[in-house]
N, C-alpha and C positions, 0 to 999 in steps of 0.2 A: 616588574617581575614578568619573565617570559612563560606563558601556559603554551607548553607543549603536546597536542590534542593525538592519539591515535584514532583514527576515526574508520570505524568498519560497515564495509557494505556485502549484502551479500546478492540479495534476490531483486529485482525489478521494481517492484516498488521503492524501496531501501533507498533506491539514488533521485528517484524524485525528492523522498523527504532530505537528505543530503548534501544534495546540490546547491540550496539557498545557503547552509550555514556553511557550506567552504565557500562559498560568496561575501559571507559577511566576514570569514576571519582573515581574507586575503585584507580587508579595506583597517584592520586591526592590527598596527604592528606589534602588540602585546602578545597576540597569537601566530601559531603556527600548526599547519597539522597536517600530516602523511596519513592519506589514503591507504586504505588498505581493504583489496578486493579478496574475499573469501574463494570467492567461484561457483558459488551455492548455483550461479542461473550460470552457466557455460557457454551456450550456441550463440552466436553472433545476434540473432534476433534480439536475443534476451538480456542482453550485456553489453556489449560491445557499444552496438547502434548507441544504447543508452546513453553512454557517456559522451559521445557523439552531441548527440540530439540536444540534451540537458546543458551544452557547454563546461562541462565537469573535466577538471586535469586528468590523466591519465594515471591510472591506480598507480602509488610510488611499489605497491608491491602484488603480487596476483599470488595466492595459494593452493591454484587449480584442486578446490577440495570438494568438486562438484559429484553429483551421479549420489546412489547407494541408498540405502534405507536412512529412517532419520537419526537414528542412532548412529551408524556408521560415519552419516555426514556430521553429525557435531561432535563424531569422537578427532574426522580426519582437522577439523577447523582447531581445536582443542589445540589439537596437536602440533601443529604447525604457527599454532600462534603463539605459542608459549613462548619459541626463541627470539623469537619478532619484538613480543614486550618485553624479556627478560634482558634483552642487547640496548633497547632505545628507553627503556624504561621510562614512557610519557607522563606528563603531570597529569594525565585524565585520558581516560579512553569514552569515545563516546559511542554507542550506539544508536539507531534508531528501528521502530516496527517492532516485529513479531516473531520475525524466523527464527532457522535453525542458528545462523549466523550470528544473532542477535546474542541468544542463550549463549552461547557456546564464548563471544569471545567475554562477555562479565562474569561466567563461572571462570575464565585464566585470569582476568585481569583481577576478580577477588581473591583468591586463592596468592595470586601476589601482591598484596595490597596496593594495587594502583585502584584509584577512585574511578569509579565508572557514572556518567550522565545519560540515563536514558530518556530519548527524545519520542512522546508517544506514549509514555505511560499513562499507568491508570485503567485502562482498555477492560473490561470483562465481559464475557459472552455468557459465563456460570456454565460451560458445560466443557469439563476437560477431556470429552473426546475430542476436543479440536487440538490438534499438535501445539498450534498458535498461543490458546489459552494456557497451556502448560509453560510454553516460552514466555510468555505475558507474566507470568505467576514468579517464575525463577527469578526472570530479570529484574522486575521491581523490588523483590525481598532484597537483592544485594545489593541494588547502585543507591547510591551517596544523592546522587539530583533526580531527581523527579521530574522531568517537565511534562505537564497535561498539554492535551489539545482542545478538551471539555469538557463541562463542569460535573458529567456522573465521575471522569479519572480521578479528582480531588475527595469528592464522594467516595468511593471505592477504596483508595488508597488509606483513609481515615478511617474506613471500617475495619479493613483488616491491621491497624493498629501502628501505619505510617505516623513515625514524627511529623508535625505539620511544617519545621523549618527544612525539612527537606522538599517536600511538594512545589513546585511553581506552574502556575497559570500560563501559559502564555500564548494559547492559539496554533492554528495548524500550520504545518510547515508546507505540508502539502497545497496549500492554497497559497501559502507564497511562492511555489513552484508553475502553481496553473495561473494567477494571477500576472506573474510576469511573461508566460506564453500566449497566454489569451491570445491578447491583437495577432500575434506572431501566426498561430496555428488556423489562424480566420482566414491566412492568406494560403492556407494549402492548398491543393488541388485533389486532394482526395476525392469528393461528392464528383466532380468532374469525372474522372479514371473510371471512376465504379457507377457512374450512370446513374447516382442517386439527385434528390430535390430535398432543401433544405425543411424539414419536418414531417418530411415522405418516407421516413424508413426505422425500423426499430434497430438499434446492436445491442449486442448478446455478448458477455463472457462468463464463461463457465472454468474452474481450475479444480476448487475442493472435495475429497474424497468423498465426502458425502452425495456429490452430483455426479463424478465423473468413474467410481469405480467399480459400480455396483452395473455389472452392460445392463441386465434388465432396466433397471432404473431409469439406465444415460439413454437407452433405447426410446421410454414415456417422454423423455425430456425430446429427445427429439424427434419423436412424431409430433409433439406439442406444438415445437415451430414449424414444421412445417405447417400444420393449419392455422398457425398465428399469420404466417407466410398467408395465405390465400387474401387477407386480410390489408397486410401491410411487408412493406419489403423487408424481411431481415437481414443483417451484415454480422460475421461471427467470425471473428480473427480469434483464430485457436489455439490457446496455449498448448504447446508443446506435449505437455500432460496430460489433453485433454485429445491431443489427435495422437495419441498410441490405445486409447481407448473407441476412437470413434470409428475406425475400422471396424469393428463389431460388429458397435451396436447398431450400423448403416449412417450412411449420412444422409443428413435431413433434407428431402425435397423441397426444388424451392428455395432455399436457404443457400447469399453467395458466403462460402468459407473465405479466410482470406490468411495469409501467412500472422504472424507477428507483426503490430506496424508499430511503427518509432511515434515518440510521445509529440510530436507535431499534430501526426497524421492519426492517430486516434482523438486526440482533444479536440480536431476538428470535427472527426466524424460522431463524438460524444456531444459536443454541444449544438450538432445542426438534428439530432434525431429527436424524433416523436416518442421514444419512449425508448427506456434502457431496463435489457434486465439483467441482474450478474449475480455472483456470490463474492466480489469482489469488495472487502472494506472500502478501500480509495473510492471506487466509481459510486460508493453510499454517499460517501464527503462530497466530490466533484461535481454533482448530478445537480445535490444543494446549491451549488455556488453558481449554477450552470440554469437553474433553472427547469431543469429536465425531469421529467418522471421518472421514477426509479421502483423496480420490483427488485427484492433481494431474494433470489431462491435459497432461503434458510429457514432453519427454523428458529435464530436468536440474530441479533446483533451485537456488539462490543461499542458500536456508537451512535446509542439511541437518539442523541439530541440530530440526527439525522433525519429520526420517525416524527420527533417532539417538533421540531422547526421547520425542517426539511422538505425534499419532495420524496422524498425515501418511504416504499411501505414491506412491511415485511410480511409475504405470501408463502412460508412452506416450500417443500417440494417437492410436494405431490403435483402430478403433470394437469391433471384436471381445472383442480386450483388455482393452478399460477394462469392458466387460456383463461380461466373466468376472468380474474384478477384485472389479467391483460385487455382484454376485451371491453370490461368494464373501465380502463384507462384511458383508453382510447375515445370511448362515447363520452367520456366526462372533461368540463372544460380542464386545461393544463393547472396543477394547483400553484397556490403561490407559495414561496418559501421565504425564510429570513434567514437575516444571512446570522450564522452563530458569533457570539463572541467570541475578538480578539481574529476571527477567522478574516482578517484584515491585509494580509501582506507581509505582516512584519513579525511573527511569531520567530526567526532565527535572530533579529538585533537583539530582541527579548530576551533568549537565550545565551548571548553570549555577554550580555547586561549583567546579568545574573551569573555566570562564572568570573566576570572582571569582577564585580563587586565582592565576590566571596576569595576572590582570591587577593583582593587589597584590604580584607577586613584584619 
């Protein structure tokens, strides 16, 4: 039996988790699956490079449903994806992550009853002013597969009254992404370019409304690195988002900013730093597997076994706080972390195990 997979990406992340399983269903002749780029992330940095970088086919379709509020963008992906499934009518549309992207193509594909697998589930923050948690919340009430990356998703899923023969285990995709870059991104030359020494510098990314929208706020944030800066070098490749805002609020003395880099050239520059702080989920997971310390400016996270195993700690983000935090990180030896379950490599074989076998039952 042929599983015909549509598979949708939308935002930067998205294609890291991605990547590995249109790797596993190439090596699958039972499968097949057309990409399908929403356009959520637009600018070349953000997209393009990616698919590049990642070794990933060239989207079979692009739906430039980029730009606009979040409503607007998951009404424009809705909208445009409807004809896309309604013509190819896939045995399964799969999703991965949190976005708008996400949300948007399992509310089409339920609505037409194609079975939807979301890759990532589980995930909760408990607080739905985050866009993500709302996407989190939709998408798992409608898809058919469940697959976690950690055992609170399983937790979670079974609280709010998931059948358990939907749920599957099976580890982060995303570390079978960095796991196969690893050696690869060691050979960058990044630290070289940017003048840095290997455990001589902190990076920073910053995206979430909560840190980047409020200028007072982004202003605290970044006075904060800079006297983090007097300390230890920081490096801050800016999303996109984050520098239509940073005009403001001034930019941080001290601090080099740096365009978008492609997932080579930050994996490098993520696992040779002395210390990472972000609001970024991924760089919670990668930091773990990395070894790295990690401050998360939040006030929750969605992947606690991050805090529980990890080198992940969750500091707020109040500007005070997170310099203490920081400072306090640095005087302290580097902590040791383990590595999570299943968070092995191979969490996409896993994945597509478990659609062959559901689909030969």
């Amino acid at each position: 039996m042929s599983i015909r997979i549509s598979a949708v990406v939308g935002a930067r992340p998205n294609f890291m988790k991605m990547a590995p399983i249109l790797e596993e269903v190439q090596r699958r002749p039972d499968f097949s699956a057309r990409l399908i780029h929403t356009g959520q992330h637009y600018s070349p940095e953000m997209s393009a490079a990616f698919f590049t970088d990642l070794g990933m086919p060239e989207p079979d379709v692009n739906l430039d449903a980029g730009g606009g509020t979040h409503t607007a963008q998951t009404a424009a992906v809705m909208q445009r994806l409807e004809p896309e499934f309604t013509d190819r009518r896939p045995s399964l549309v799969l999703v991965v992550g949190d976005v708008n992207s996400t949300m948007a193509a399992t509310l089409v594909a339920a609505k037409l009853g194609i079975p939807v697998a979301h890759v990532e589930a589980g995930l909760r923050s408990f607080d739905r002013r985050m866009p993500e948690e709302i996407n989190r919340l939709v998408t798992d009430a409608l898809s058919d597969y469940l697959f976690v990356s950690e055992p609170s998703g399983v937790k979670n899923l079974l609280a709010e009254g998931v059948s358990h023969d939907k749920i599957h285990f099976v580890g982060n995709v995303m570390i079978d992404t960095l796991l196969k870059f690893r050696d690869r991104a060691a050979q960058n030359d990044i630290l070289k370019r940017l003048k840095l020494s290997s455990r001589g510098y902190g990076v920073v990314t910053l995206h979430r409304p909560s840190n980047v929208d409020d200028g007072a706020h982004l202003a605290g944030l970044v006075s904060m690195l800079a006297e983090l800066s007097e300390r230890l070098p920081i490096v801050f490749p800016v999303h996109p988002r984050t520098r239509q805002h940073l005009a403001s609020a001034g930019l941080p003395a001290g601090v080099l900013l740096t365009q978008p880099l492609g997932y080579p050239e930050f994996l490098c520059l993520m696992a040779e730093a002395r210390l990472a702080l972000t609001d970024s989920g991924g760089i919670q997971e990668e930091t773990t597997i990395l070894q790295v310390p990690c401050l998360t400016l939040r006030e929750n996270t969605e992947r606690p076994v991050t805090i529980e195993q990890g080198t992940n700690r969750l500091v707020g983000i109040e500007p005070t706080a997170i310099l203490r935090a920081a400072l306090e990180a640095l005087d302290a030896p580097p902590r040791s972390a383990q590595v999570p379950e299943l968070w092995d490599g191979c969490a996409s074989r896993r994945i597509l195990d478990v659609l062959a076998g559901k689909a030969a039952a």
